[in-house]
N, C-alpha and C positions, 0 to 999 in steps of 0.2 A: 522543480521540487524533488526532492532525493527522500523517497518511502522508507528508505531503512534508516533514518536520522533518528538517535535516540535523548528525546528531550529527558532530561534528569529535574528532578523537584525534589528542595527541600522542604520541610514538615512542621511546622511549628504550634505542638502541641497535638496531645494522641488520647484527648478524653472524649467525650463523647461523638461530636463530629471529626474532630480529627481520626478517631476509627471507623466511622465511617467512610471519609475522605480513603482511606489506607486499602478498605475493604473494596470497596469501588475500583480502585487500581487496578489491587489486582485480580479481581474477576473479570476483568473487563480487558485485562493485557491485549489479548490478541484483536477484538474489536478496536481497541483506539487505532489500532496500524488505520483499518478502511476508516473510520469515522475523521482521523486528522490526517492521514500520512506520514504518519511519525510513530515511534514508541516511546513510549513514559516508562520510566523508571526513576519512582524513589530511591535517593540518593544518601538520604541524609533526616532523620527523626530528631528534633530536640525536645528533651523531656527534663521535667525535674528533679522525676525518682530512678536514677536508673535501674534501680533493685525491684521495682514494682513488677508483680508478673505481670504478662502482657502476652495472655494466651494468640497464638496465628500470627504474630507481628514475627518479623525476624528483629532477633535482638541486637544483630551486629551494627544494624542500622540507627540505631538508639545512642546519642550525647545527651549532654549537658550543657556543653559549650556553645555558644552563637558562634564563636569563631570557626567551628567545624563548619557551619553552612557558607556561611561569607565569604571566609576563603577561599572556597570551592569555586573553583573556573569554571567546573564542568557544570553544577548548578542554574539552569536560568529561570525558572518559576519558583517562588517562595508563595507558597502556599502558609497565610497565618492563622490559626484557630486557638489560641490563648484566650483570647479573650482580654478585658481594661486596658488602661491605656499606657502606662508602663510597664516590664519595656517594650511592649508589644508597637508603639509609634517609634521608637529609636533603632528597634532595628528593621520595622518598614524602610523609613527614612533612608537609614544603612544600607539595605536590597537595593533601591529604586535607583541610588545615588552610586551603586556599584556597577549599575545596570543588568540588573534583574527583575522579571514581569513578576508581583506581586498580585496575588488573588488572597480576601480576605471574609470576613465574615462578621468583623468585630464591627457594630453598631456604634458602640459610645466614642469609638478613635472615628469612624467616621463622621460623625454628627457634629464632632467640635474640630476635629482640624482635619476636616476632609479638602481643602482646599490647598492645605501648605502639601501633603498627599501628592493629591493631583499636579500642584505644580512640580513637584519632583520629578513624579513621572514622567509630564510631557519632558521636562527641559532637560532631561536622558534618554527620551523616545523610546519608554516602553510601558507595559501595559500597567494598571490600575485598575484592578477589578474587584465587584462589591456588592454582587446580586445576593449574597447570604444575609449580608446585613440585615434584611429587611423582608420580611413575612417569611423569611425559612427558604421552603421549598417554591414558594408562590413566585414566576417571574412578575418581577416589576419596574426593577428598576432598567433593563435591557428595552422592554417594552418601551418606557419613557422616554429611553435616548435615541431609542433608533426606531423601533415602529412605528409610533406615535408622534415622531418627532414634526410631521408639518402641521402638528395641531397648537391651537393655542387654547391652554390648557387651563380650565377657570374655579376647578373643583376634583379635592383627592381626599376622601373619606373613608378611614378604613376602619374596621377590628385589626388590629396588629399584635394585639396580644392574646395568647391563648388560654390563659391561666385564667385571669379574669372575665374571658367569654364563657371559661369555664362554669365559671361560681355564678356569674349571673343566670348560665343558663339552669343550673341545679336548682336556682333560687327562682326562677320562670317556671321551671316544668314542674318542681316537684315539693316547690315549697319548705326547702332548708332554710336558713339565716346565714348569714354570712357566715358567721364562725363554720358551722357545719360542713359549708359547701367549701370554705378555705381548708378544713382538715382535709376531707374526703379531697381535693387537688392535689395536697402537700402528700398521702398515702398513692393514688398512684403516678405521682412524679412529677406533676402539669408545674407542682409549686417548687421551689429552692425553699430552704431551712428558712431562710430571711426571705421572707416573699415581698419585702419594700418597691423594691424596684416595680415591681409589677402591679401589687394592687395601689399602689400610690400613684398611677400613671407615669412613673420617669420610666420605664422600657421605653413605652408606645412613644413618646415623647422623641425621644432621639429617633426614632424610627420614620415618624411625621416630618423632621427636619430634615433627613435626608431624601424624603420623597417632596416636600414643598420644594427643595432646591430645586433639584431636578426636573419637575413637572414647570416650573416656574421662571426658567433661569436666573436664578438670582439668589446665593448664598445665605440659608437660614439655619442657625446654630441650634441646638437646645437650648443655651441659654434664651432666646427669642419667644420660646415656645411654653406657654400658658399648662399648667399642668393640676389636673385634680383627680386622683383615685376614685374608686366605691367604695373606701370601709364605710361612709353612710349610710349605703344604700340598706333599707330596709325592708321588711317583707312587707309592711304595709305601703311603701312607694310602688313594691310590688304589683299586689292588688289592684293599685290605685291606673297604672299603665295597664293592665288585664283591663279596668272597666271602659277606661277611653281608647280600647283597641290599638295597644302601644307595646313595645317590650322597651325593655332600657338595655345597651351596649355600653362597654366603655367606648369609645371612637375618638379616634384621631383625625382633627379637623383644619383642612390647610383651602381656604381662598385666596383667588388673585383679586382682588377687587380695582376701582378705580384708584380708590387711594392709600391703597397696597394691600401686603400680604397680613393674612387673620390666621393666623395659626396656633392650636391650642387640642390638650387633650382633658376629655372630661367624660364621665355619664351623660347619655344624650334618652330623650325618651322619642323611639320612631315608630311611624307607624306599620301595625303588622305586614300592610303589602307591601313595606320596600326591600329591595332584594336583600340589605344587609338583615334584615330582621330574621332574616332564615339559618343565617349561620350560627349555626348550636357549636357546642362543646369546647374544644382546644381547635376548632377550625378557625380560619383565619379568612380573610375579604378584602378588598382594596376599590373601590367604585371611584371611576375616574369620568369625567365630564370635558370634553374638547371641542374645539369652537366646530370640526372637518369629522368625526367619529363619532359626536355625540354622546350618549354613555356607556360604558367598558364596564366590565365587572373583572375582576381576578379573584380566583377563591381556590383555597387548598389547604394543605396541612404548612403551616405557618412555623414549624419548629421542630427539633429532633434529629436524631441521628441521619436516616438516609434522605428526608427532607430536604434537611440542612447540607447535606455532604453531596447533594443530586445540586445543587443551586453553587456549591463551588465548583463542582466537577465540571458547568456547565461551562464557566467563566473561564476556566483550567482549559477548556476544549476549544475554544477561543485565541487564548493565547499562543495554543500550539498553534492553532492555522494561521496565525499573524507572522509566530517566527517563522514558520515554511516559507513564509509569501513574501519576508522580509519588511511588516509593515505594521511591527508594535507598535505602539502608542497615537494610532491614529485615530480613537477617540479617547480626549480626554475632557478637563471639566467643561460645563456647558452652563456654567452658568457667567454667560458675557451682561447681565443687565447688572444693576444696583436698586432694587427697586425697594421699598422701603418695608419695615416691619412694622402693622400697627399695634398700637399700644392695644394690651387686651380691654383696659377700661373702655375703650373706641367703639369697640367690636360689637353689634347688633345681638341680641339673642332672644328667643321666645322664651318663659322661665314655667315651670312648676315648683308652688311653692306649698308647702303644707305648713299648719300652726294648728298649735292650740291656744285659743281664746279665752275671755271668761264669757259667760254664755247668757248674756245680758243685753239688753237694747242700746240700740247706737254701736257698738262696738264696729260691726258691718261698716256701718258708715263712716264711724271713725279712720278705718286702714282703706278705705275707697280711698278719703280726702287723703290720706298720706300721698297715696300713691300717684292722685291725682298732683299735686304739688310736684311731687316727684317727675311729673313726665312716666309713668309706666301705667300706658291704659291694658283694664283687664276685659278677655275676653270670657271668661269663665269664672265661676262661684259655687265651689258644691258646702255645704253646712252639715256636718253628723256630731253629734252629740255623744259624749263617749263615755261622760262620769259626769255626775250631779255638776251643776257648777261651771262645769268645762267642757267649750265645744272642739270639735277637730273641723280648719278651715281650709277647704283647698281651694287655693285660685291661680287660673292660669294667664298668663299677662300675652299681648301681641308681641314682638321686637322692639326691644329696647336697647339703650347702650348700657353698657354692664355696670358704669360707672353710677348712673340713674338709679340702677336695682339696688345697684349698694349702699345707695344714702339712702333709699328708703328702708332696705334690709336695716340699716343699723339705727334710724327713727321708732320703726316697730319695736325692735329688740328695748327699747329703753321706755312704752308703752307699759302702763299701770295695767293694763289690761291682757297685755301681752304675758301667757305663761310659757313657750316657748316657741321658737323657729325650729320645727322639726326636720323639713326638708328642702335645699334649693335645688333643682335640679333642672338642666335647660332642655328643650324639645327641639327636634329639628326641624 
């Protein structure tokens, strides 16, 4: 191994992680010598504006062109933090296929073609790396492939999004409504201008896909993956999880089961003593279950500049010692199974449902029988009265298959009696 070898990286993208990624470098110049036996030096920044100030960067380092990094011989780490999937996948693709060790960051490019990726990599023998993807700062995905790896792994439930841990937790401790608690995120920073992504659950979503891969060997896309926000969640479902010593998370949920993989993100209501129930604000959690370790928790800050830029830099520190050693791409995908996706209607779930009734005899009985016909036995029945007339009905049901829930959900909905399905929400 030759200590004064200077690995060169180009940069793709210098907004918020990618400055952090930059600022990392070079604080750190002289320790990466002992930490890898090499020195880094950025080579090469592609940006869109090149007129934007861009206070500590040096500027000489700053294009526009992809063909500035690509061409570059001397380049062999492409480092990408753009972000979507064009053309953030084309010129992966381009790196890999040039033979260059690409470390990335981008979720949504790995969720849906993290496989054509990987194959690239291996079949030019260099690295593919991707721990950013996924909860930020938090290692998980390194964990999964290589610490964890003699386990057979049956359960990976995490908070993956911070924005929306956010707003729930405002909406737990302190009694906002959503709207509130989605300002106060969007003021200091937690939210994007369009917060879709996030309180609709398609972040977490893609995030779950690449961790059920993973933990599961066996290639699971976003498409696969069952997806429901909390713009419903309300302050009374609120309450109603305070009474039954519950909070509600969004959570992203991937089993192996017998007859496959259940993967889905949703509002879950848990109870106060499981460990995910403690993770407040923009933190983030990952609770993993293996047949040899048992259960694992991962928790930290899930997103952000040096989070995020600490979780490539890590991947980045990797790569080096591979090229020293002469032995990129010696792990690449792992997902050798085909095991199947089940259909989310399949999928078993305990449910909380809240309604408002008319508040008259028999009606009880009335949505028993539904639900009985239905196959969804209930274990729970609370009755509160809320206006003349009209009662408010919560009942909690055992495990059901969702498909069950839903014929009966849509029975009720069409009930003379029935004035509204205020809440579905499932419990863990």
């Amino acid at each position: 191994m030759n200590e004064q070898q200077t690995i060169k990286i180009g940069l793709l993208g210098l907004g918020t992680v990618g400055s952090g990624v930059y600022k990392i470098i070079e604080r750190q110049k002289e320790e990466m010598v002992k930490k890898t036996g090499a020195r880094l030096e950025i080579a090469g920044i592609l940006v869109h504006n090149l007129n934007k100030v861009r206070d500590g960067v040096d500027t000489s380092l700053l294009t526009d062109r992809w063909e500035d990094i690509i061409n570059n011989d001397e380049i062999s780490i492409v480092i990408e933090v753009m972000g979507g999937i064009e053309p953030a996948k084309t010129m992966i693709l381009e790196a890999l296929n040039s033979g260059k060790n690409v470390v990335t960051a981008n979720k949504d490019l790995v969720a849906e073609y993290g496989r054509e990726l990987l194959d690239a990599a291996e079949n030019n023998g260099v690295d593919f790396l991707f721990e950013a993807a996924v909860a930020g700062g938090i290692p998980i995905i390194r964990p999964l492939k290589q610490c964890l790896a003699a386990n057979e792994m049956d359960e990976v439930i995490g908070i993956v999004n911070g924005t929306t841990n956010y707003i729930l937790t405002k909406m737990f401790e302190e009694g906002m409504d959503f709207d509130e608690a989605l300002e106060k995120a969007t003021e200091l920073g937690y939210a994007e201008a369009d917060p879709t992504a996030d309180i609709e659950g398609l972040d977490a979503g893609r995030k779950v896909a690449i961790m059920a891969s993973i933990a599961f060997h066996s290639r699971v896309t976003f498409s696969d993956v069952y997806t429901e926000g909390i713009t419903k969640i309300s302050a009374r479902d609120i309450n109603y999880a305070k009474e039954f010593g519950n909070v509600i998370k969004l959570l992203g949920v991937a089993h192996n089961t017998e007859d496959g993989i259940e993967v889905s993100v949703h509002p879950m209501m848990i109870p106060q003593e499981h460990p995910l129930a403690s993770v407040r604000d923009s933190f983030n959690a990952v609770f993993v279950h293996g047949d040899a370790v048992d259960d694992v928790m991962f928790y930290g800050r899930g997103a952000g500049e040096f989070p995020t830029a600490s979780a490539i830099m890590g991947d980045v520190i990797d790569v080096v010692r591979d090229i020293q050693y002469h032995c990129t791409g010696r792990i690449s995908c792992t997902c050798y199974r085909e095991t199947k996706v089940k259909e989310f209607r399949e999928v078993k779930n305990k449910f909380f449902l809240r309604m408002q009734v008319d508040n008259k005899p028999g009606v009880l009985a009335a949505i028993a029988s539904v639900f009985g016909v239905h196959q969804v036995s209930i274990s729970k029945v609370i009755q509160k009265i809320i206006t003349d007339g009209v009662a408010e009905l919560v009942i909690v049901t055992e495990a059901v298959k969702e498909y069950h829930m839903e014929d009966a959900l849509e029975y009720l909905k069409d009930m003379e009696t029935t004035r509204e399905i205020s809440s579905v929400i499932r419990e863990y």
